[in-house]
N, C-alpha and C positions, 0 to 999 in steps of 0.2 A: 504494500500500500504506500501512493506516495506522499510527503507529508513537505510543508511547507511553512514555512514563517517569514514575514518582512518587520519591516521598524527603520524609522526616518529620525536623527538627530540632528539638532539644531546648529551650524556652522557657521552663523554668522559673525562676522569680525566684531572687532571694536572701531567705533567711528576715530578719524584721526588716519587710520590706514590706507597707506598707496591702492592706486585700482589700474587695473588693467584692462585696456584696450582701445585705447586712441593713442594716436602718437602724441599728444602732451601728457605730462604727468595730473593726476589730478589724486584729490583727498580728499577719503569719503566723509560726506557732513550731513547725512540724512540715512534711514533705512525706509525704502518702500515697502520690500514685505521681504521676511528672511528667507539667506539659504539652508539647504538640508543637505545632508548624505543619505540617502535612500537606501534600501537592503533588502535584498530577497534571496531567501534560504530554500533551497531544495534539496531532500532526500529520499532517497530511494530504497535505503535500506543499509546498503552496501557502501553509496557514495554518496557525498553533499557535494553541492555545488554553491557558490554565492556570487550575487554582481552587487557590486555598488557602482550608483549615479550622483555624482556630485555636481552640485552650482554652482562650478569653478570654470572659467578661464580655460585651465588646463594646470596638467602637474607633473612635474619631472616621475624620470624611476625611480630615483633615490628614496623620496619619501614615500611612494606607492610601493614597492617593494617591501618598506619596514612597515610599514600596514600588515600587508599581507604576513609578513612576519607575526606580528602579533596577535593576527586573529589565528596562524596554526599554532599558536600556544595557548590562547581561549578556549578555541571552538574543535581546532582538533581537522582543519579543511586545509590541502595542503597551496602554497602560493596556485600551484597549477592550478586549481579551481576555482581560484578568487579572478575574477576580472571586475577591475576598477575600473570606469570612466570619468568623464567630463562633459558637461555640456554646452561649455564655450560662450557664457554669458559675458557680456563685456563688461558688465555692471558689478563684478567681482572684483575678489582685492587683490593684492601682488602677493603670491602665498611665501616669499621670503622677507616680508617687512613683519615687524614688530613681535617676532616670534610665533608668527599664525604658524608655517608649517609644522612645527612640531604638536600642536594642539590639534592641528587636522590629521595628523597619524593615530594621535587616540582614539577624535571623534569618527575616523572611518573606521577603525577595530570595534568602536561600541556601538557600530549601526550593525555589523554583520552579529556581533556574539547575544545582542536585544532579539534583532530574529531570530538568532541558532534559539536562544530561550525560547521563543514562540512557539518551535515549530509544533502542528495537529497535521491530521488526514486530512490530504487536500486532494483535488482533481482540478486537472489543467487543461486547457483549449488555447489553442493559436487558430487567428485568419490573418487575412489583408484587403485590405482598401488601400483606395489610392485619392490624392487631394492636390491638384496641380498649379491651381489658382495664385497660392501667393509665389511661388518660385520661379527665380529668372537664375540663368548661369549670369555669373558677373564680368565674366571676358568675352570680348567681342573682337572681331574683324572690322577695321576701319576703311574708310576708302585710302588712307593713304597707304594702306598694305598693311600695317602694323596691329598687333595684337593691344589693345588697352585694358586694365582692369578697369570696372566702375566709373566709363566715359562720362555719366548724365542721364536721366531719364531724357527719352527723345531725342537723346542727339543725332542732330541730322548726317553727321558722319560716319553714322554706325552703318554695317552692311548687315551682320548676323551675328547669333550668337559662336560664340567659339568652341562650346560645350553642350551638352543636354543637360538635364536635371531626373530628380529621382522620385517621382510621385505616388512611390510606397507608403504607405502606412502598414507597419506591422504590429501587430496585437497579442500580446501571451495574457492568458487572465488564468491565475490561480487561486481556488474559492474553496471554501469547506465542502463538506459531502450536503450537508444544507443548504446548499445556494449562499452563504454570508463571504461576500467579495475577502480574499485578504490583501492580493494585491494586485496591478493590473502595469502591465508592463509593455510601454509605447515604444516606437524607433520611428522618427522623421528626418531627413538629409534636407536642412537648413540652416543657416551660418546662425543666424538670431534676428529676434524681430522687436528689440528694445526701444530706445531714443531714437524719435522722428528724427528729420534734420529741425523742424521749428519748435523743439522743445524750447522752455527759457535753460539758459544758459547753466541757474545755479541746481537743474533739476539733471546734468552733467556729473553729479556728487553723489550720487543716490544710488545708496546699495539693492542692487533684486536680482533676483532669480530670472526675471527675463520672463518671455512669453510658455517657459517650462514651468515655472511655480503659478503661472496665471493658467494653464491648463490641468493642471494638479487640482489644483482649488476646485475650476470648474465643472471638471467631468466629477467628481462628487457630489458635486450642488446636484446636478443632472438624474444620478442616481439615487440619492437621498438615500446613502451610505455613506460611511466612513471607512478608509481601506488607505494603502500606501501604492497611491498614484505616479507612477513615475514616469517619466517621458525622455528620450536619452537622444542623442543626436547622433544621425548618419554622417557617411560619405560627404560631407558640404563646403571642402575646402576653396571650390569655387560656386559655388550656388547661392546664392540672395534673399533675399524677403519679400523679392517685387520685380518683375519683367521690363526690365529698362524699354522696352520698344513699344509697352504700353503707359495711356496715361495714368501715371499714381497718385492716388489723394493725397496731400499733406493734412495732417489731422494734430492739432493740436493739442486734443488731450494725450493728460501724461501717461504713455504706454500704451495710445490709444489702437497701435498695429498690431501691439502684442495681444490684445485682447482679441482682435481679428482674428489674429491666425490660430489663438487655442482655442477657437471658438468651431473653426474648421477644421481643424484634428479631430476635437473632440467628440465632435457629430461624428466622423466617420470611421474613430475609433469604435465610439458606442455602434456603428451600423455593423461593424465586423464584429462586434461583442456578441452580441446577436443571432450572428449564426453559429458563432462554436460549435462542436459536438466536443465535450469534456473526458478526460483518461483517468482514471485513476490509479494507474501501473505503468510506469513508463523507464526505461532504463536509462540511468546521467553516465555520463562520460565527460573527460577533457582531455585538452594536449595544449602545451604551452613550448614556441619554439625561439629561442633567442638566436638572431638576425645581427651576422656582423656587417655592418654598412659601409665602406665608404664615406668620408666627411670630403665635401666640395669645398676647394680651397679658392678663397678669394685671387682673382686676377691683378697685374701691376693696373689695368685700365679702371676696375673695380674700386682701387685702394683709391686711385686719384681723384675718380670723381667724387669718390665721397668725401674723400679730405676738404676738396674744393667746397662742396654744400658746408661742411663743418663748419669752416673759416667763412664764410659767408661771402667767396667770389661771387657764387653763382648762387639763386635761389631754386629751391624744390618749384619744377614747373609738369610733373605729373605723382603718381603714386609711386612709381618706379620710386623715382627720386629721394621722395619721402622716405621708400624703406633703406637706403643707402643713406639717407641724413640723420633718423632717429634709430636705425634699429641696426647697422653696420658700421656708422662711421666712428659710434663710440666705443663700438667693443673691436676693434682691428686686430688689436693686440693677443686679442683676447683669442680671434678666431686664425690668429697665427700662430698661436701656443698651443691648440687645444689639439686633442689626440685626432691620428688621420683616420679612428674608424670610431662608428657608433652601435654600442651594443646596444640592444634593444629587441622587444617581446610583440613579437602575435600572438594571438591565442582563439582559441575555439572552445567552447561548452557545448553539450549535444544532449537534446531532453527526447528519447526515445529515437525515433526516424524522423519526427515530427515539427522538431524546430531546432533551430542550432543560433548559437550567439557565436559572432565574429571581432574580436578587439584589435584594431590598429590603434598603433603610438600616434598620431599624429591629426595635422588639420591633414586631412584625406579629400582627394578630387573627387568629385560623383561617380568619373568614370569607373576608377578603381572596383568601389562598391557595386555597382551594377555586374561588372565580371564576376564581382564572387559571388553575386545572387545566379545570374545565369550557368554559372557553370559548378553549383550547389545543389548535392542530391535531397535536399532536407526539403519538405513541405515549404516551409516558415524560415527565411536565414534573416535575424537579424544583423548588422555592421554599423558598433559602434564604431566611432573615430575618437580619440584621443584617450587612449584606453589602456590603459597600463604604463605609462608615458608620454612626453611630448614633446616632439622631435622635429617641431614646427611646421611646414606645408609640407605637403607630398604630391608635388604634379605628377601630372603624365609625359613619358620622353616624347609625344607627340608636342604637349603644351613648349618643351625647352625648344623644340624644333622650330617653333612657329614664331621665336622672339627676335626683333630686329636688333639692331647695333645697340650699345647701350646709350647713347644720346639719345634714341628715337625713343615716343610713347610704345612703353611695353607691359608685360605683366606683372605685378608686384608680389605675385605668391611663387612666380621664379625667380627673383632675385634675391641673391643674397644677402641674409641677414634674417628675412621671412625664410629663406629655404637653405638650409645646412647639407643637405644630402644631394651624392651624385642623381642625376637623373632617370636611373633605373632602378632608386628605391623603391617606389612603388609598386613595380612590376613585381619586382622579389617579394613584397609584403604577403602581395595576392597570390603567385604562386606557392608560399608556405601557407597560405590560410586554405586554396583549394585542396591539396594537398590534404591537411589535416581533417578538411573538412569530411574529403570521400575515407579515407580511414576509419574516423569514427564514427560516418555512417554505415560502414562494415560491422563496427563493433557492438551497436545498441538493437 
């Protein structure tokens, strides 16, 4: 019989602390509504499985690691079965200011070993829907040949987009033999849907979870139960909150997209809830494979342009730019000392034949994730990204192929600074995840 437990603890910082994700520094002065670490425990008897979902940014391996560390000296579940993610809210903090990471190692230990406590007999169902509406890829083809991130809505020198998008929604719900939800477990491939551009300015400072703790909240209101909601984020290193080639509302209120788009998840999570047919004997497996990578080392043309932005020759005159001015040109030193290979973890879960969880370290292209769903023997695959680490973007060798000189408008999620790894990390990701994936659907 299989049995199950979740439990959500409260992560949120202390105001005062750095936040991450705009290229200025900012400090948080407000809380909209707190983060959590989410946790869902499954066993089978034989083997447990746990993921946690965190409303972070993202998190190195170091402190995900020692996590996972302490919950096999809790709970008794070994690293290999723990897959940690992120869900890439902007509106999070800098998890190495003021001593947060070491307090986010306990609170992710005490999310998984609160459900290992939980766990009763539970019965499980996975489907999928699909919800296409708010998603655009954020690289486009320009008329002047060159690839841009994040042109403008409408801009008239857009030809197409550069990429697809990923209009899955996949659904695990695991519920007592009673029908009483325990928890329900979402995957959508979207960057985030936080701060319009016409927010005011001081609402810049405001800690949330993002439109993940706004669908959290809602899809319970919907069902007028209580349960550990979680929603975890796909493949969306280049996909959007909004199709640049259509026109987007700007809406004023605060958070007023995010509410949008868990509004449309949610609906069409609850439509795939719905049809389930529920297990109640299902066999876990894992495999967890550490990936030596290649580190991409910065170019002489690389170094100088950025030095140039530094010193304020020239000004950042696209996104390019910007990542060579804020997120390369001060760490140079840093990314000329640092070791030429990066170790780092895929991993696979497997809940019967029936659904399978997929964790990449990184911001992950769509592309990626749709191969491993296509060529995945499992009913149900879901693919987090940023998930046991975070190794920053992960293009596609098609995406590094497509980029002009470095003067020219190009892509920001391949340049250096946003991207540390050679160009055919990601293929390698997807190859050990398919890989593991048909394995241990041999095995359950």
């Amino acid at each position: 019989m299989l049995k199950s437990g979740a439990a959500m603890v409260n992560i949120t910082p202390p105001l005062g602390i750095k936040m991450r994700g705009y290229f200025q520094e900012r400090i948080a002065k407000e809380v909209h509504d707190d983060l959590f670490a989410k946790a869902l425990v499954l066993d089978d008897g034989e083997t447990k499985l746990a993921t946690v979902v965190c409303d972070l940014i993202g998190a190195g391996r170091a402190r995900l690691d020692r996590a996972k560390e302490l919950i096999d000296e809790r709970c008794g579940i070994p690293p290999s079965n723990v897959l940690i993610s992120c869900t890439h809210t902007h509106t999070g903090p800098e998890i190495e200011d003021m001593g947060y990471g070491e307090i986010l190692i306990q609170k992710i230990a005490d999310s998984v070993q609160l459900a290992n406590n939980r766990l009763t007999e539970a019965e499980l169902g996975c489907e999928r829907e699909e919800e296409s509406k708010p998603l655009g890829n954020r690289r486009f083809f320009m008329k002047d040949g060159t690839v841009r991130t994040n042109p403008g809505i409408l801009n008239p020198d857009m030809v197409k987009p550069a990429g697809p998008v990923d209009p899955e929604i996949s659904v695990l719900c695991v519920r007592e033999p009673s029908g009483k939800t325990i928890s329900l477990l979402v995957n959508y491939a979207m960057h985030y849907a936080g701060l319009s551009p016409t927010e005011k300015r001081e609402d810049m400072y405001t800690i949330s979870a993002d439109y993940f703790g706004v669908f959290s909240e809602m899809i319970q209101h919907i069902r007028g139960e209580r349960f550990v909601a979680i929603l975890a984020n796909g493949t969306c290193g280049d996909v959007i909150m909004f199709d640049a080639m259509k026109p987007h509302r700007r809406e004023n209120k605060f958070f007023g997209h995010a509410e949008r788009v868990a509004a449309l998840v949610a609906a069409k999570a609850l439509w795939a809830w719905s049809q389930m047919k529920f297990h109640s004997s299902l066999k876990l497996a894992a495999a967890l494979e550490e990936l030596t990578i290649p580190r991409r080392m910065p170019t002489d043309e690389e170094i100088g342009l950025a030095k140039k932005l530094m010193s304020g020759e020239i000004k950042p005159a696209n996104m390019r730019q910007n990542a060579l001015k804020y997120f390369f040109g001060p760490r140079i030193e840093e990314f000329m000392r640092a070791p030429k290979e990066v170790k780092t973890w895929v991993q696979v879960l497997a809940i019967g034949d029936l659904a399978a969880i997929v964790g990449l370290p990184g911001e992950i292209f769509v592309e990626h994730g749709l191969k491993i769903k296509r060529e995945s023997p499992f009913k149900c695959t879901f693919v987090f990204e940023l998930a046991n680490d975070a190794v920053h973007y992960v293009p596609t060798l098609k995406a590094f192929k497509e980029e002009g000189s470095l003067e020219a408008s190009g892509g920001y999620e391949t340049t250096i600074g946003p991207n540390i790894l050679i160009p055919e990390a990601g293929d390698m990701m997807v190859e050990s995840a398919v890989k593991m994936l048909n394995k241990l659907h041999k095995s359950v």
